[in-house]
C-alpha positions in Angstrom: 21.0 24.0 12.5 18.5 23.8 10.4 16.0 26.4 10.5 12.0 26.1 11.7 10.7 27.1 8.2 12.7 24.5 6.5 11.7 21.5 8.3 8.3 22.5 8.1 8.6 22.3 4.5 10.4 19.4 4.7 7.3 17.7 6.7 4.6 19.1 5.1 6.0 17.5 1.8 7.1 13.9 3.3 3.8 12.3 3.0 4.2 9.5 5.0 2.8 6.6 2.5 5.4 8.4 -0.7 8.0 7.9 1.8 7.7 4.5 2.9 6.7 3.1 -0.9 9.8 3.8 -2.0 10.9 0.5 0.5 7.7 -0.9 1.4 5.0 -2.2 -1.3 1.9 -1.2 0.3 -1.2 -1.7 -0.4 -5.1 0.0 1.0 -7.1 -1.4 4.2 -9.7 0.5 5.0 -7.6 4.1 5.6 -4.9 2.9 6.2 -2.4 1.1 4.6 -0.4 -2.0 4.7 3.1 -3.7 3.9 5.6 -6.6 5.0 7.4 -5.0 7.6 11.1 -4.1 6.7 12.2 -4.1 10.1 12.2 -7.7 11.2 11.4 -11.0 8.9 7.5 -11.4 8.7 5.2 -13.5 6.4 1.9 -11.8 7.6 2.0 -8.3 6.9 1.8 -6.1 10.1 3.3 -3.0 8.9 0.5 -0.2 9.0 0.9 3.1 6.8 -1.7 6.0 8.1 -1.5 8.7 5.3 -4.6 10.5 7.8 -2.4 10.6 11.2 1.2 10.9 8.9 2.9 7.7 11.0 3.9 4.2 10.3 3.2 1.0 12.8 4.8 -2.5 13.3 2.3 -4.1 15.2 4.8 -7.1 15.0 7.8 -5.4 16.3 6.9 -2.3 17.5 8.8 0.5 15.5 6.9 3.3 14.3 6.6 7.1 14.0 6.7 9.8 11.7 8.5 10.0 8.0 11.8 10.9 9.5 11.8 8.4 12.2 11.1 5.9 9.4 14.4 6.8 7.7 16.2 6.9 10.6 15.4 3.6 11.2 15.6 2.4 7.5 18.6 4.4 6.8 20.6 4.1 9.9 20.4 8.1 10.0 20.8 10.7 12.7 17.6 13.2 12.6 19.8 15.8 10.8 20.9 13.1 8.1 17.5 12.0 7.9 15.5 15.4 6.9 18.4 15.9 4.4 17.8 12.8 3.2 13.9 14.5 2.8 14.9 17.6 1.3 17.2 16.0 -1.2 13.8 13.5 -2.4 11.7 16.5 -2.3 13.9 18.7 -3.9 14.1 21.3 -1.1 17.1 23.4 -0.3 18.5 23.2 3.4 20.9 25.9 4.4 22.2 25.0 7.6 23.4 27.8 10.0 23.3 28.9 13.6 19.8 30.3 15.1 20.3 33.8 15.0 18.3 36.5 17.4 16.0 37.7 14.1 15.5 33.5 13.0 14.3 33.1 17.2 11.8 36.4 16.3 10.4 35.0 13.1 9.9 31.9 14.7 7.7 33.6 17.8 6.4 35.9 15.5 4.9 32.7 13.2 3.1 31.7 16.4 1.9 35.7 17.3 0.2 35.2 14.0 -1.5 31.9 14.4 -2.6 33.3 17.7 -4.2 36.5 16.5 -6.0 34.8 14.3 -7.1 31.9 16.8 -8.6 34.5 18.6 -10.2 36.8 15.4 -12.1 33.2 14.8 -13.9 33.1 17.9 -14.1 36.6 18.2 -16.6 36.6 14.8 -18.4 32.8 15.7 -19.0 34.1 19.1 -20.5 37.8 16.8 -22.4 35.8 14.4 -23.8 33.4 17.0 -24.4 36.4 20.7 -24.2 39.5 18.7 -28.3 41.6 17.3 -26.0 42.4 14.4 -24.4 39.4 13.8 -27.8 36.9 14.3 -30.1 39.5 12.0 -27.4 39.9 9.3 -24.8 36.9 9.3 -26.8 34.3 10.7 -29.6 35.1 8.1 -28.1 34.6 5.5 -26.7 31.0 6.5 -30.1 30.0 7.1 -31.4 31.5 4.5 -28.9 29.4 2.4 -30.3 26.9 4.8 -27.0 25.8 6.3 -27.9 23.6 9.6 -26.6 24.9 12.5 -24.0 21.9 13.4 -22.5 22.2 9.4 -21.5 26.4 10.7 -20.1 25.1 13.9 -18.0 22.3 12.3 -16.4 25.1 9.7 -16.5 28.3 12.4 -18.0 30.4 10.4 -18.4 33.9 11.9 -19.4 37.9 11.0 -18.0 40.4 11.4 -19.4 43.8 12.5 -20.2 46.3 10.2 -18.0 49.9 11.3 -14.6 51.3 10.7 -12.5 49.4 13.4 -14.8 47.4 16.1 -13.0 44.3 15.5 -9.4 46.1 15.7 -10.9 47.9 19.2 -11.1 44.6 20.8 -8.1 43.1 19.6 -5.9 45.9 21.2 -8.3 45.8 24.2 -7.4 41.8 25.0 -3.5 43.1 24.3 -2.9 42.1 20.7 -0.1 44.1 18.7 -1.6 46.3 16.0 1.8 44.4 14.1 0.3 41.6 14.3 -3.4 42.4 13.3 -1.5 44.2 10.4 0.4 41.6 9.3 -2.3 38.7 9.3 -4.4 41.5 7.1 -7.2 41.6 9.9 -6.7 45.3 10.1 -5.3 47.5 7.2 -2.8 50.1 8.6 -2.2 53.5 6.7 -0.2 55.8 9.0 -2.2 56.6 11.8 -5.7 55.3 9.9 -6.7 51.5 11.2 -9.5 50.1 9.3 -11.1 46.8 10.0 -10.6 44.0 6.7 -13.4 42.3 7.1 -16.2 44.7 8.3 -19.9 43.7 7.8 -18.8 40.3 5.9 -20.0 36.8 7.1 -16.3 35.1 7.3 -14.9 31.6 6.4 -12.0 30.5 8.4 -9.2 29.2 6.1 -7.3 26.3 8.7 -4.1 24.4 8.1 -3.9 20.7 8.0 -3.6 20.8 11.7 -6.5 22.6 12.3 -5.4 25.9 13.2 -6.4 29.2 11.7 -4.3 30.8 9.3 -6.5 32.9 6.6 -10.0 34.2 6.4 -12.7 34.8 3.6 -15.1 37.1 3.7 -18.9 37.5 1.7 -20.1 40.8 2.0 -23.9 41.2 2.1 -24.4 44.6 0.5 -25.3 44.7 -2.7 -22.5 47.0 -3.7 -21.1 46.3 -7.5 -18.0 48.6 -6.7 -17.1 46.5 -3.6 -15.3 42.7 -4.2 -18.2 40.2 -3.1 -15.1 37.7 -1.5 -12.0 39.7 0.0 -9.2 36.9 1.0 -6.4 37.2 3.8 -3.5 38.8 2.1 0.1 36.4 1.8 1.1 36.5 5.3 4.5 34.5 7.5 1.2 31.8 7.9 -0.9 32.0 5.1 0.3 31.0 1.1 -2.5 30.8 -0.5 -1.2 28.6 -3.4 0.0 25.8 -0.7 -3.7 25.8 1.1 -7.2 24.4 0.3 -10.6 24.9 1.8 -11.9 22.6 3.9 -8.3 20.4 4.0 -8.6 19.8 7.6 -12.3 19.1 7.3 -11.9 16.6 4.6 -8.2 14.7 5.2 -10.0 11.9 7.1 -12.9 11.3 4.5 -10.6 11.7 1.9 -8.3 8.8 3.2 -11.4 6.4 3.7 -12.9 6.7 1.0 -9.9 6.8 -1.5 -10.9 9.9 -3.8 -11.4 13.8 -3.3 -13.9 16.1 -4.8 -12.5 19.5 -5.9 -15.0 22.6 -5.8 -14.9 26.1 -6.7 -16.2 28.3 -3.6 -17.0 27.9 0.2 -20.1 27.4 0.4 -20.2 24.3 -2.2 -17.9 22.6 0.3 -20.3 23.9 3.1 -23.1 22.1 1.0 -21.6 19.4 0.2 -20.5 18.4 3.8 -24.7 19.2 4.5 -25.3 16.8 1.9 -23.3 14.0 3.2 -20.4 14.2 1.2 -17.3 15.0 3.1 -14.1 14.8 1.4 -14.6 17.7 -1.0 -12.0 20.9 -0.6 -12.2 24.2 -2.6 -9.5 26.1 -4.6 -11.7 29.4 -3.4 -11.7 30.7 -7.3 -7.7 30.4 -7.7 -5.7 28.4 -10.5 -4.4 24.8 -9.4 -1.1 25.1 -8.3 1.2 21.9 -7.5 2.0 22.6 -3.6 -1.7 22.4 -3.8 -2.4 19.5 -5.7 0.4 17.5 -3.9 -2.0 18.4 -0.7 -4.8 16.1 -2.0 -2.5 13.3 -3.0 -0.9 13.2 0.7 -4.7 11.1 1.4 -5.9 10.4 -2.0 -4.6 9.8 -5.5 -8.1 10.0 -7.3 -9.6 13.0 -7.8 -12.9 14.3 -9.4 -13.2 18.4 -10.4 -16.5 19.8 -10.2 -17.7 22.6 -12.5 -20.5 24.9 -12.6 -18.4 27.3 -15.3 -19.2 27.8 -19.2 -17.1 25.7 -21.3 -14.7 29.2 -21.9 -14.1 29.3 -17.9 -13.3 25.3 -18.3 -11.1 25.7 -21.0 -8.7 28.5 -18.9 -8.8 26.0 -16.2 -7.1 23.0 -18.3 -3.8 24.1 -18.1 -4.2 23.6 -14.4 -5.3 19.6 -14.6 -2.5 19.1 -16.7 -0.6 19.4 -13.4 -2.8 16.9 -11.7 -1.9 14.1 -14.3 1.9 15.4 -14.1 1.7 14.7 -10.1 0.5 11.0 -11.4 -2.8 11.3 -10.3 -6.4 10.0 -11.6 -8.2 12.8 -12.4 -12.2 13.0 -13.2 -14.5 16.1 -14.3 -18.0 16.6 -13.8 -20.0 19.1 -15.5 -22.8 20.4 -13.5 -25.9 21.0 -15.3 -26.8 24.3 -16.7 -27.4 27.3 -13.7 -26.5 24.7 -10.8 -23.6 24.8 -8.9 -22.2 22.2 -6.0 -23.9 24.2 -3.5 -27.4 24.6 -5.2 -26.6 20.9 -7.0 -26.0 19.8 -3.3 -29.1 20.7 -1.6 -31.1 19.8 -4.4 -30.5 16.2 -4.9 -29.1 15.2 -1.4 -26.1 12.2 -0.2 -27.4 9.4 -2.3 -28.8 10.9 -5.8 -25.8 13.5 -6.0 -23.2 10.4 -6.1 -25.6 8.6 -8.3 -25.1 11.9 -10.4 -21.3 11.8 -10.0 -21.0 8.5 -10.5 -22.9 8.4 -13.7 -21.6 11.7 -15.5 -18.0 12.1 -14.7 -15.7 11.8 -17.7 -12.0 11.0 -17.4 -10.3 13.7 -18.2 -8.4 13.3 -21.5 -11.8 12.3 -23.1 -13.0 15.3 -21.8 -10.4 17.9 -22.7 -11.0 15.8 -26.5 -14.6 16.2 -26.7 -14.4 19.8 -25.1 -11.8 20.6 -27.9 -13.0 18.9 -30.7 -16.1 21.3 -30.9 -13.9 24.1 -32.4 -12.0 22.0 -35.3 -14.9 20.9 -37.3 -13.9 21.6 -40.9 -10.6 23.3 -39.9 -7.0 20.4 -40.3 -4.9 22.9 -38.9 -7.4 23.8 -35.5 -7.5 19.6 -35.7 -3.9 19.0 -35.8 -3.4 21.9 -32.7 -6.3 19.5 -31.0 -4.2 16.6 -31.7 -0.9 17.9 -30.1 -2.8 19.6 -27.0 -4.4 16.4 -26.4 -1.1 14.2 -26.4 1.0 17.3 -24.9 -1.8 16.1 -21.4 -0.7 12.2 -22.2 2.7 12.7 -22.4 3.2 14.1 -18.9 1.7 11.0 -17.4 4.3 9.3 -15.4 2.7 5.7 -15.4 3.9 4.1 -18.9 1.1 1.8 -19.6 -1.2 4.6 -18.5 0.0 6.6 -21.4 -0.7 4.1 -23.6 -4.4 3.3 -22.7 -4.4 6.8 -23.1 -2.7 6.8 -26.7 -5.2 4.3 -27.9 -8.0 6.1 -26.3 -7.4 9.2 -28.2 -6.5 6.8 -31.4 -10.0 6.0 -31.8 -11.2 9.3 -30.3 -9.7 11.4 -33.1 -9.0 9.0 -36.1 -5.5 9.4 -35.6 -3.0 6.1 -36.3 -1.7 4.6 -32.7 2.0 5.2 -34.3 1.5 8.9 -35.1 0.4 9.5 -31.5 3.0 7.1 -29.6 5.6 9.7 -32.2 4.2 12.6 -30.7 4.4 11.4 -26.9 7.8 10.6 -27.0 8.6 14.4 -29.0 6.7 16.0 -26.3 8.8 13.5 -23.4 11.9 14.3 -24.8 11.4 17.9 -24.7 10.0 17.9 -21.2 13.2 15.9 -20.0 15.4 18.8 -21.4 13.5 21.0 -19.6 13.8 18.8 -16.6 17.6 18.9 -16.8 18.2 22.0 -17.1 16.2 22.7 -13.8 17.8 19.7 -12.0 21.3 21.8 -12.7 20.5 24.8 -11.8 19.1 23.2 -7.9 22.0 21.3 -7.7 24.0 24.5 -7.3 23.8 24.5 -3.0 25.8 26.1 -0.7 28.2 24.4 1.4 26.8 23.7 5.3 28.3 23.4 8.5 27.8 20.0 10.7 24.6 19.9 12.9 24.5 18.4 16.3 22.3 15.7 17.0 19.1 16.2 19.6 19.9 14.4 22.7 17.3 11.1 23.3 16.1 10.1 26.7 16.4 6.9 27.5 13.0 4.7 27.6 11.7 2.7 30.8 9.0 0.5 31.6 5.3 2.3 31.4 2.4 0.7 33.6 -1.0 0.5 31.3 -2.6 3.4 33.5 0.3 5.6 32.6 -0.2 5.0 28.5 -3.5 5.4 28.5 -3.1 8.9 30.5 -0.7 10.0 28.0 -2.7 9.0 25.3 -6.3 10.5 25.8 -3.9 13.9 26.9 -2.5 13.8 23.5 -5.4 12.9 21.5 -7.5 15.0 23.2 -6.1 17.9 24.6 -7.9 20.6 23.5 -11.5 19.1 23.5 -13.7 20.3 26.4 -15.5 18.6 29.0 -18.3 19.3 30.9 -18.9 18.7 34.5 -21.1 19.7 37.5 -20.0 20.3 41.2 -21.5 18.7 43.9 -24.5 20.4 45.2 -24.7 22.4 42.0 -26.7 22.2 38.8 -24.5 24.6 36.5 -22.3 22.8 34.2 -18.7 24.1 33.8 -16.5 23.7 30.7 -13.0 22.9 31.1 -10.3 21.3 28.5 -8.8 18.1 28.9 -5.4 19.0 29.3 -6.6 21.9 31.9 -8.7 18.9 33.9 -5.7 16.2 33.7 -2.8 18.3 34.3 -5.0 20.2 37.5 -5.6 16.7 38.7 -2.6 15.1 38.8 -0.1 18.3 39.8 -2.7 19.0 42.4 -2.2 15.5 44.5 1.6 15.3 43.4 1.2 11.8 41.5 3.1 12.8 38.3 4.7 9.5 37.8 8.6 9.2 38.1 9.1 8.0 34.1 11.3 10.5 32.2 9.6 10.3 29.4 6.2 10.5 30.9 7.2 13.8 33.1 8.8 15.2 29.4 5.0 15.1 27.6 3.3 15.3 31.1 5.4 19.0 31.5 5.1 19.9 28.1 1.7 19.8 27.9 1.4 21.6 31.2 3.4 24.5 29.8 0.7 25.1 26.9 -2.0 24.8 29.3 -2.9 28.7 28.3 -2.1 28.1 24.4 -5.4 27.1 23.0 -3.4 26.7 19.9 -1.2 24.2 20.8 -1.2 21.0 18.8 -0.5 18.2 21.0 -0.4 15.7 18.1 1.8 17.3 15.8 4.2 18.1 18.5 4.8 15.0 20.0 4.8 13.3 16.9 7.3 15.2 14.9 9.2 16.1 18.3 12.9 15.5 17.3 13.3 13.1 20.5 13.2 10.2 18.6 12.2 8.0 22.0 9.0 10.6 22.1 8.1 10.9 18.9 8.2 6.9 18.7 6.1 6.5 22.4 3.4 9.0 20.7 3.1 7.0 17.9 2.7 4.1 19.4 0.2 5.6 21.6 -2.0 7.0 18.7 -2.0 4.2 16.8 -5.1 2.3 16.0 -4.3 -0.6 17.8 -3.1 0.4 21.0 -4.8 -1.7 23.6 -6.9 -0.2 26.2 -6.4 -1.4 30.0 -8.3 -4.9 30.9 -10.5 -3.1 33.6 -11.5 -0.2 31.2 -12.8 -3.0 28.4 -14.7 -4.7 31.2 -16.1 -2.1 32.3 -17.9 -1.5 29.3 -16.9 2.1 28.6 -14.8 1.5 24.7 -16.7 2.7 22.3 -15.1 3.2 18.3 -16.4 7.4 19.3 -14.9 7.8 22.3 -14.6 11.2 22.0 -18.2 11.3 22.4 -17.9 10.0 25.9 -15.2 12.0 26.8 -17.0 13.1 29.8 -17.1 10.0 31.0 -13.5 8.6 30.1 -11.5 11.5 30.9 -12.2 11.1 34.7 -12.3 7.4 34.5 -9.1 7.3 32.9 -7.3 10.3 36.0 -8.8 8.2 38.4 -7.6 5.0 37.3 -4.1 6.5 36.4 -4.5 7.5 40.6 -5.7 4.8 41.5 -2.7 2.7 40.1 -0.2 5.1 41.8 -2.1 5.3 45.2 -1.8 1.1 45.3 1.8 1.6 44.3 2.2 3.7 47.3 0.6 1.1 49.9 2.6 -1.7 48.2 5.8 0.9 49.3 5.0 1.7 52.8 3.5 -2.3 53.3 7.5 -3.5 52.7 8.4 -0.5 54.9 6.3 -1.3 57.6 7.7 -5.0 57.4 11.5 -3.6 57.5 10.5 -1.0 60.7 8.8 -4.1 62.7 12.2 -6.3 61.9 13.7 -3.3 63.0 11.8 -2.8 66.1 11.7 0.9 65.4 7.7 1.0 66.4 7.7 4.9 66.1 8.4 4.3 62.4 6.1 2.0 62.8 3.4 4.0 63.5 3.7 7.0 60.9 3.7 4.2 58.8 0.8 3.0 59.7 -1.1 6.3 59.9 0.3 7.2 56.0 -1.4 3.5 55.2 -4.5 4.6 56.2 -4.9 7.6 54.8 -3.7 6.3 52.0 -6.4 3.5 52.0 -9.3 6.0 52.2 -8.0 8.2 49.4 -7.6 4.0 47.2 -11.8 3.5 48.8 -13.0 7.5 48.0 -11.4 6.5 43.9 -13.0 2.8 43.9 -16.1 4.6 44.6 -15.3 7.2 42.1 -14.9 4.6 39.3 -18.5 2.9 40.5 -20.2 6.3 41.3 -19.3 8.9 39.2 -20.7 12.6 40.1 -19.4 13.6 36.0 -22.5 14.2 33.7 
């Protein structure tokens, strides 16, 4: 088999649009992306890319799902073949081997992390926010960098307490392993000494594209000059800090709309910027570029503007770093910030509107830059000039895009006073050595191991879903983690609950769960996570290696799945419907009810008819009496749907 860590990489690399353009031409609508179908003949194109959600759509015939389902489908592959296929594109090794005991352990232990730090996060928001010491001290400073209150909820910023291990203290309290706490770098462990990370810092959750926790940073407050004013999350089984950016998960959606991603130095300038208006903007938090991360940003954007606040020295250690950018084949901007401002000050001060204005009106493509920054130290000095020259073209000639390069080449023709010819010479030097570089890395990868033959997941076979039963499954999915709140009768206190604890409670408690396999498969799976507030209902039913259940929870998170008739009527679709979710989630239970109770009359109707033909009257009867209890329970939900009690 192959193992958990490897098919993670695998997915994390297949970005669904890179996959499909190598078959598909696709080009941008709105945020997503669209192409002539190449699973059926089609003149109008119908085939939806969403680089935002990581699936393809036919809306014409119906496939989609994730990057491997599309080369199943395109390739005529088994899942195995088909995240080979991936590894080979992406240049990632697969050894394939049987799940050993200690491979089982790492792969628990991966979740163990992610949980500990789940709960770390709320433990410091629920400090900053409750705690004397966290509102006089954490929350103070926010608002004193005048962070609004919704801006510190949406990133879960926290505090922690100020002492040797008061964090550690309640971690083993609730039951988690000190091995744990150790290995996420929450607590440093010497011996028999336990010390708290983080004490007395404000903290900034790192999350993973999905969401989830995995790292922290931490401002402390004290003006201390032999103490480090950030301390970061050490490497960790979760946390690599040159494959992660700030504010990823914040920013993916933004960044896919909009078609471009702003790249910023620290936390708060992505804090401020988000204030501001301006939403897809991630941080490096004051690390060097690194490929895994650039190749992050171009999963929803290939445009990308880097915003300093440095001295030109700082710049000029950073160029190295852009160079990869253009390498990766992607459009890259700078923008200087004026003298003392950063993005965060910068933010604040001008606002939405006059801070794109700014952008817009100051940032310098990036080989003109790295020119004009350069060209400051060759005045009077040939040799510094000819160095310039070959810096400048050593940045043009790892462009992939041939006629790129040569706008470039001309560009820098006229920039530097250098003949076109010279400089097209010079490229194609600098190419040809980066191809012999190239080579001799190809042959050393090449060099892998043979594997043994993996079996193939089974697949359920699909049957016929009623409307009520899709749109179930797919506010449960979507939503499964977001909380609702809803009042008892005769009570005014509000209780919270999460949608997947209110659907599952509601349906397992009148036994309607319907009788579709593939239904009961999510339906159970979700149940079993009810107590994992981690658990990622969207990634896991959309890269589930079912192919029949990774292709139904596509289909049902696409953009165009159609809501039930009675549902639109009713009024209640709105474009935010997860800010009705109060409202829908109950509507949608009790129509999903509703539709099995009437299935259930329909049943006992034709049963009724075959016990009278029969003349067996005492089956008759209990027939009868189950029909009307069953036809209060259909009149207590129609009144339900009219009359709802949920505020």
């Amino acid at each position: 088999m192959i193992d958990h860590a490897t098919i993670e990489r695998i997915l994390d690399a297949a970005e669904i649009s890179d996959v499909v353009s190598d078959f598909v031409t696709l080009r941008k609508r709105g945020v997503n992306m669209l192409g002539v179908c190449p699973f059926h003949n089609e003149k109008t194109p119908s085939f939806t890319v969403s680089p935002a959600k990581g699936i393809f759509k036919c809306f014409g015939c119906g496939k989609g799902g994730n990057s491997v389902n599309f080369i199943m489908e395109h390739e005529n592959l088994t899942y195995p073949e088909a995240l080979k296929w991936l590894a080979k594109k992406y240049n990632i090794e697969i050894v394939e081997e049987e799940e050993t005991d200690e491979q089982k352990q790492l792969k628990d232990e991966r979740e163990s992390l992610m949980i500990v730090s789940g709960f770390a996060q709320k433990y410091f928001s629920r400090f900053l926010w409750e705690e004397n010491e966290g509102r006089t001290i954490g929350l103070s400073y926010f608002r004193e960098r005048s962070f609004r209150d919704d801006v510190m909820k949406k990133f879960e910023v926290g505090y922690a307490p100020d002492g040797k291990t008061p964090f550690t203290d309640a971690a083993l309290k609730q039951g988690y392993k000190i091995d744990y706490l150790e290995k996420t770098g929450l607590t440093i462990k010497r011996d028999d000494w336990l010390r708290d990370r983080f004490a007395a810092r404000v903290i900034f959750p790192i999350h993973n594209l999905a969401g989830r926790v995995i790292a922290f940073g931490g401002r402390i407050l004290k003006d201390d000059k032999k103490i480090a004013k950030y301390l970061n999350s050490p490497e960790s089984e979760i946390y690599h800090k040159s494959k992660v950016l700030y504010g990823i998960y914040q920013a993916k959606r933004e960044m896919t709309r909009s078609d471009k991603a702003y790249l910023v130095e620290g936390y708060t300038d992505v804090l401020s910027m988000h204030q501001a208006g301006i939403e897809n903007v991630v941080a490096s938090s004051g690390t060097a570029l690194t490929v895994e991360q650039i190749r992050l940003v171009r999963r929803f954007t290939p445009n990308i503007t880097i915003i300093y606040d440095g001295d030109a020295a700082g710049i000029k250690a950073s160029l190295r770093g852009i160079d990869l950018v253009l390498e990766e084949g992607m459009n890259v901007k700078v923008l200087l910030l004026p003298d003392g401002e950063d993005p965060d000050s910068f933010a604040k001060k001008m606002g939405a509107s006059a801070f794109l204005s700014y952008i817009k009106e100051h940032e310098t493509d990036f080989i003109r830059f790295k020119t004009q920054l350069l060209m400051k130290d060759t005045e009077n000095d040939p040799i510094a000039r000819a160095r310039l020259i070959s810096e400048v073209i050593r940045s043009v000639a790892i462009i992939p895009d041939s006629i790129t390069r040569s706008v470039y080449i001309k560009d820098c023709s006229n920039l530097l006073g250098v003949d076109e010819e010279v400089l097209y010479n010079e490229v194609r030097r600098q190419k040809q050595k980066q191809e012999g570089d190239f080579q001799r890395r190809d042959t050393r990868e090449q060099q892998v191991r043979p594997v043994p033959k993996m079996e193939v997941p089974p697949v359920l076979t699909p049957s016929g879903f009623q409307t009520e039963e899709l749109e179930f499954l797919r506010f449960l999915l979507k939503h499964a983690n977001a909380l609702i709140y809803f009042r008892e009768k005769g009570s005014d206190e509000k209780i919270a609950v999460s949608v997947k604890d209110f659907m599952v409670a509601e349906i397992e408690e009148d036994e309607l769960v319907s009788q579709n396999p593939l239904f009961q498969k999510i339906f159970y799976d979700v149940a079993d996570n009810i107590e994992n507030d981690a658990f990622d209902s969207w990634k896991h039913f959309i890269y589930h290696p079912n192919g029949e259940i990774s292709k139904l929870a596509t289909d049902l998170l696409s953009d165009k799945y159609i809501e039930s008739k009675r549902w639109t009527k009713a009024g209640a679709f709105t474009e935010r419907e997860e800010d009705i979710l109060d409202i829908l989630i109950p509507r949608i239970v009790n129509e999903y009810k509703l539709n099995k109770v009437r299935g259930m009359l329909s049943g006992i109707e034709k049963a009724i008819e075959e016990a009278s033909a029969a003349k067996d009257f005492d089956r008759v009867i209990e027939e009868q009496s189950m029909y009307m209890n069953l036809k209060r329970v259909e009149k207590e939900l129609t009144m339900q749907l009219g009359n709802r009690i949920i505020s």
